[in-house]
Kinemage of the C-alpha trace (Angstrom):
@kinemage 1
@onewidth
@group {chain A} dominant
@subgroup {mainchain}
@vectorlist {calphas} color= white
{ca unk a 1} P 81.723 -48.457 2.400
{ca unk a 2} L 78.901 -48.363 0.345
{ca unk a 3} L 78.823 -50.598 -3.367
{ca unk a 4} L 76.882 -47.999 -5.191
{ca unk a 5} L 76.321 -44.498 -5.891
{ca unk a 6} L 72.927 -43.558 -6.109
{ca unk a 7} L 71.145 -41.069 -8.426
{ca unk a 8} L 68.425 -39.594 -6.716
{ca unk a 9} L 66.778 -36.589 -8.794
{ca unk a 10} L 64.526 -35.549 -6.140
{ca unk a 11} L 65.597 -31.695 -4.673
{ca unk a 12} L 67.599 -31.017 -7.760
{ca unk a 13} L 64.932 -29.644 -10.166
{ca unk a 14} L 63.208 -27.140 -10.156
{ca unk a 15} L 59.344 -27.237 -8.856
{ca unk a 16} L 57.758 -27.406 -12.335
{ca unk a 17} L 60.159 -29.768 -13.430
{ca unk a 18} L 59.737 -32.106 -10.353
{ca unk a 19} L 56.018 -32.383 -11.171
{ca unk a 20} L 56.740 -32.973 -14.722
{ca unk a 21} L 58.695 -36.029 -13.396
{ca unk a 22} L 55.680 -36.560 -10.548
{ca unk a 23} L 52.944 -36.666 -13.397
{ca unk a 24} L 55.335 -39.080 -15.477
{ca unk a 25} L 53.760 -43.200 -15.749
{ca unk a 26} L 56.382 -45.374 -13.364
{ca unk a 27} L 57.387 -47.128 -16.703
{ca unk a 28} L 58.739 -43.590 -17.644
{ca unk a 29} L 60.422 -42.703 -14.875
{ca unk a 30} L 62.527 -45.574 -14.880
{ca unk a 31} L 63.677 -44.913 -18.545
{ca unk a 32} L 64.562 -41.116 -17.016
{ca unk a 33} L 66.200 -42.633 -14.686
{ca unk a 34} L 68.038 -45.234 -16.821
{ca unk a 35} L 69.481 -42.800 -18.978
{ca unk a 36} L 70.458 -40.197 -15.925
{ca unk a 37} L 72.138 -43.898 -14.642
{ca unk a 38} L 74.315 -44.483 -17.945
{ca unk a 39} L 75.168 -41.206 -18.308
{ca unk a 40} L 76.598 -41.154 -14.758
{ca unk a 41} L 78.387 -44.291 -15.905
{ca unk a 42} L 80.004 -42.762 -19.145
{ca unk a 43} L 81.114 -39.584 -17.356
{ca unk a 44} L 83.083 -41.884 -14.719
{ca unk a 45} L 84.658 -43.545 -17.864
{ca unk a 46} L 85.470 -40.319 -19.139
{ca unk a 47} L 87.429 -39.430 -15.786
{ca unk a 48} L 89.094 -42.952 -15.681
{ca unk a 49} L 90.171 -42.336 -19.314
{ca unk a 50} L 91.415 -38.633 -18.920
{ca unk a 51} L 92.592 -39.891 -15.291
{ca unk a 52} L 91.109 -37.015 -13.252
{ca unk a 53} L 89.016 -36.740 -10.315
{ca unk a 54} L 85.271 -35.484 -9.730
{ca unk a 55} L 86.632 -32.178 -9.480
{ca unk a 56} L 88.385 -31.973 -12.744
{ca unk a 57} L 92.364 -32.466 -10.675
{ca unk a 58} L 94.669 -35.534 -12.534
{ca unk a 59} L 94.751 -38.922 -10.384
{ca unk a 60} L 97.287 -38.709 -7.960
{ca unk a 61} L 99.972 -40.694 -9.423
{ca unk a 62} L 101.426 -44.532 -8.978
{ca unk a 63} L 104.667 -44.321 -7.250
{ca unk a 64} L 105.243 -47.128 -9.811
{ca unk a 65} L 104.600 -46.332 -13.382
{ca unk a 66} L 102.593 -48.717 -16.039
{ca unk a 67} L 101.680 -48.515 -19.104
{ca unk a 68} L 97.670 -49.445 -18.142
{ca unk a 69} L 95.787 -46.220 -16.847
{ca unk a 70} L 94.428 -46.597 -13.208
{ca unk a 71} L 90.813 -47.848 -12.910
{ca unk a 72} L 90.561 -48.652 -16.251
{ca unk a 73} L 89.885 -52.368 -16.062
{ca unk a 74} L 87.381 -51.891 -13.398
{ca unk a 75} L 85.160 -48.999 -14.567
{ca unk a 76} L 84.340 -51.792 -17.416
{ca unk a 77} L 82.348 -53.579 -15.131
{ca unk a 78} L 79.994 -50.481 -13.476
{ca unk a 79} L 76.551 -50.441 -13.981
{ca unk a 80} L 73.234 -50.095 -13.186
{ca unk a 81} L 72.339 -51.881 -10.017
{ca unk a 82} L 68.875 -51.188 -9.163
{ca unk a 83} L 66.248 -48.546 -10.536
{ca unk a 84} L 63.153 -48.317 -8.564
{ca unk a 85} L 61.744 -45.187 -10.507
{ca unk a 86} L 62.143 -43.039 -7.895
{ca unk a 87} L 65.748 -43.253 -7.595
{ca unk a 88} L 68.893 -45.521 -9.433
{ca unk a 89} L 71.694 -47.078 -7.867
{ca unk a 90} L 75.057 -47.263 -9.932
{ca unk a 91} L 78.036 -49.246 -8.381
{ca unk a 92} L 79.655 -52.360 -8.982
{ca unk a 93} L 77.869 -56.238 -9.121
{ca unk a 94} L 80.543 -58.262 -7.514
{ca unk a 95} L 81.521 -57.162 -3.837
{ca unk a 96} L 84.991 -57.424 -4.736
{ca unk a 97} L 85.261 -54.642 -7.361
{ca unk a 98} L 82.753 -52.829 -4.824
{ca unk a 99} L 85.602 -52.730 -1.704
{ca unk a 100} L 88.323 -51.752 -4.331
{ca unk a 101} L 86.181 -48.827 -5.985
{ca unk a 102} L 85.537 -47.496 -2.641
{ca unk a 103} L 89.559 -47.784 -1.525
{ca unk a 104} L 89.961 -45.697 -4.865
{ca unk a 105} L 87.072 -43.268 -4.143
{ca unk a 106} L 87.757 -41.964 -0.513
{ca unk a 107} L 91.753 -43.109 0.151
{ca unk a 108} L 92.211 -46.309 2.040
{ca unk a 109} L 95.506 -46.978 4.969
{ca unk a 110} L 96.320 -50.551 5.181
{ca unk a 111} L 98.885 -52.156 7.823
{ca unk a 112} L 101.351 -54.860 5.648
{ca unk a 113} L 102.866 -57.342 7.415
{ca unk a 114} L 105.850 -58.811 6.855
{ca unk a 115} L 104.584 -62.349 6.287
{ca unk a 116} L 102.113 -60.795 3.733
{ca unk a 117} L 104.795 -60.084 1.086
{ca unk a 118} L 105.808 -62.731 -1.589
{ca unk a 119} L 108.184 -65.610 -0.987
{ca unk a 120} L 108.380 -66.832 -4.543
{ca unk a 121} L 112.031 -67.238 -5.125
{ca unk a 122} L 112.365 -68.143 -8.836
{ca unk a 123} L 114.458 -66.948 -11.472
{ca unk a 124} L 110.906 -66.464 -13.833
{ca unk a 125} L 109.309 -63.840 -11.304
{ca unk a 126} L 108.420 -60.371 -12.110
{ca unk a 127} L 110.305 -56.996 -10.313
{ca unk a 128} L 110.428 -56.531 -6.868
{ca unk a 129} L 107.158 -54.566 -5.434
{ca unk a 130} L 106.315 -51.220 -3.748
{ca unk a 131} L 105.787 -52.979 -0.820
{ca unk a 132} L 108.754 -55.236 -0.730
{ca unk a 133} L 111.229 -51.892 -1.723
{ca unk a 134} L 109.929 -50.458 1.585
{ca unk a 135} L 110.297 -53.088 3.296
{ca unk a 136} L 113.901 -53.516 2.462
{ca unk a 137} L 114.463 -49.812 3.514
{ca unk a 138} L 112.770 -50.307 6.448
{ca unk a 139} L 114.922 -53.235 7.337
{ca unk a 140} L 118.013 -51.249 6.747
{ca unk a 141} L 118.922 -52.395 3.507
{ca unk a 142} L 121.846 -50.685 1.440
{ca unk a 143} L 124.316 -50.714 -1.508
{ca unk a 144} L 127.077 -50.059 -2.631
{ca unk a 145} L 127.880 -46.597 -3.885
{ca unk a 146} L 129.450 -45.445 -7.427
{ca unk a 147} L 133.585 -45.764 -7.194
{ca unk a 148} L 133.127 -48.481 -4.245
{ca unk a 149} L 133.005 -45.911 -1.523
{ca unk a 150} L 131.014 -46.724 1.341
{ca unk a 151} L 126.809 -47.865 1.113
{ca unk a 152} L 123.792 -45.826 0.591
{ca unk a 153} L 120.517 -46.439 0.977
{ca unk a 154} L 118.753 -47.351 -2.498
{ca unk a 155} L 114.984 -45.684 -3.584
{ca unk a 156} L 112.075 -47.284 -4.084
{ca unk a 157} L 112.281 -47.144 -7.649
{ca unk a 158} L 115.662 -48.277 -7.842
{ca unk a 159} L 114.738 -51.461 -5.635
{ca unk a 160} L 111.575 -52.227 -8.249
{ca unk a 161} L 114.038 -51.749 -10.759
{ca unk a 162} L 117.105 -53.878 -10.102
{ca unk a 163} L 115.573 -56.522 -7.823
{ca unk a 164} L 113.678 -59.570 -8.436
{ca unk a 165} L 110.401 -60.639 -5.952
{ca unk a 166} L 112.184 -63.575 -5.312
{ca unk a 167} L 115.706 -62.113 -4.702
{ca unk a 168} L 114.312 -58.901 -2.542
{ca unk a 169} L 111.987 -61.444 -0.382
{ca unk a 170} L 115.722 -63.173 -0.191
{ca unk a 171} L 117.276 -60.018 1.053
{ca unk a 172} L 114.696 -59.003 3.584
{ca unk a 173} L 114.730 -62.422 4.715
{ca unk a 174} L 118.592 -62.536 5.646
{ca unk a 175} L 118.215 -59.065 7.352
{ca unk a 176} L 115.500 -59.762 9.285
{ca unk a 177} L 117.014 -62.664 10.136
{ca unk a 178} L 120.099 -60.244 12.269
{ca unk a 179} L 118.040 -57.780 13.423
{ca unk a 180} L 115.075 -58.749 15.691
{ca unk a 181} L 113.844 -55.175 16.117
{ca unk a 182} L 113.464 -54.685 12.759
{ca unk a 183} L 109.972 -53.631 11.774
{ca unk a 184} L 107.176 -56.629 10.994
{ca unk a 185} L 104.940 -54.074 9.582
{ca unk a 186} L 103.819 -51.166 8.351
{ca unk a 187} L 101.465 -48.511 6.950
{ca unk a 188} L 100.594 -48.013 3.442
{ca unk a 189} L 98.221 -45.269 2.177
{ca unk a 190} L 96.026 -45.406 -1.245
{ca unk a 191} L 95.326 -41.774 -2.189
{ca unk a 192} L 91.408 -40.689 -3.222
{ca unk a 193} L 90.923 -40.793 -6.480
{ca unk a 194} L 87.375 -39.992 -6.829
{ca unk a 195} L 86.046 -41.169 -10.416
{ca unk a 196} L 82.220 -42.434 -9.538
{ca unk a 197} L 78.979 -40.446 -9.367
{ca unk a 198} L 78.296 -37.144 -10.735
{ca unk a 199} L 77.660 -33.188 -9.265
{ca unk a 200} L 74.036 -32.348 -8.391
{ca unk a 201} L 74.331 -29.792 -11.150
{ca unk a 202} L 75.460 -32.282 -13.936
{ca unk a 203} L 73.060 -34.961 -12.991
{ca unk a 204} L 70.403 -31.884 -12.917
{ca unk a 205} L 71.751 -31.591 -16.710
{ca unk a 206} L 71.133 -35.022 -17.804
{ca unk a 207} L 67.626 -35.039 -16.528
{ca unk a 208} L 66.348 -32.176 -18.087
{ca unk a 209} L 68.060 -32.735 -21.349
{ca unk a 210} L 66.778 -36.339 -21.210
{ca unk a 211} L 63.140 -35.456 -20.427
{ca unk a 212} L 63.499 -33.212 -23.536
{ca unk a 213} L 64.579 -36.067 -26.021
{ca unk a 214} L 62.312 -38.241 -24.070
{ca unk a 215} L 59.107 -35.357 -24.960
{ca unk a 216} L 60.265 -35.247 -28.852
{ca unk a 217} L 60.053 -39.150 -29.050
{ca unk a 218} L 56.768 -39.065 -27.646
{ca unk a 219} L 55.838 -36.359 -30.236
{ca unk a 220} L 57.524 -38.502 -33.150
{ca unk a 221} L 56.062 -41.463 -32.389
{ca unk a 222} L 52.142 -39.885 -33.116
{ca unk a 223} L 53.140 -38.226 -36.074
């Protein structure tokens, strides 16, 4: 998966505008480009703070809630990667924050193991995770119902809700411990939530709106 998205004007303006840009010094082109660059940036910003896609849709949702939007930390660190004056690269510096960004844009399906999940045991340790709740169910894990009649099998949510990491790693522990066909791992799926780049016809926008502002400077500045 690629770390950057790259802004390439080239076959999106129109032939009088593409020589405009053609005619322009290099030193000029790369401010063009600059701008085009940051305003790609902002717009993903804007979709990671309204929490909707390149298409306008709302983020598919965490099957967990939290208070922090998705993305948000991240997006912080985008920029401009390279700008040759031809065409700019925007993506992410470290190679970390690269691989995530790209999970986020196109979907990503991981296989969890069981060894994978947390051990930590202590009475200090935060709720029980997705993972772990799935785990459990997957293991064959139950409660007891309301009244004292019988088991059911608990959600998700409930398990993030009433268990512990420590005390669910406990649990699935003990029941893989009696069942040796019980499952050692398993799928999980990250939807798309596309939030980087721009649409030909909005990056079209910022050019020529940009070479405008960028034509009135040059006119204020021999005034």
């Amino acid at each position: 998966m690629s770390q950057f998205i790259t802004v390439d004007v080239r076959g999106l303006l129109s032939v009088q505008k593409q020589l405009e840009v053609l005619r322009m010094p290099t030193s000029m082109r790369r401010r063009l480009l600059s701008r085009t660059a940051k305003a790609v940036i902002k717009d993903s910003k804007k979709r990671v703070r309204n929490q909707v896609d390149l298409d306008g849709n709302p983020f598919e949702k965490r099957q967990r809630k939290r208070r922090r939007k998705m993305l948000s930390g991240l997006v912080k660190r985008e920029k401009v990667l390279q700008n040759t004056g031809a065409e700019a690269k925007v993506g992410f510096g470290k190679s970390n924050d690269a691989r995530i960004a790209a999970m986020h844009q196109y979907g990503n399906e991981q296989t969890v193991s069981a060894s994978s999940l947390p051990k930590n045991n202590t009475a200090k340790d935060g709720d029980a995770t997705r993972r772990q709740a799935k785990a459990l169910i997957e293991a064959g894990y139950k409660i007891p119902r309301k009244g004292g009649k019988g088991t059911k099998k608990p959600s998700q949510k409930w398990i993030m809700d009433n268990l512990s990491v420590g005390k669910a790693g406990a649990i699935l522990r003990w029941l893989r411990d009696q069942d040796e066909t019980a499952k050692t791992s398993w799928k999980v799926k990250l939807p798309a939530r596309s939030f980087l780049g721009a649409s030909p016809a909005d990056i079209t926008r910022y050019v020529e709106n940009i070479m405008n502002q960028m034509k009135q400077e040059v006119v204020n500045g021999h005034r």
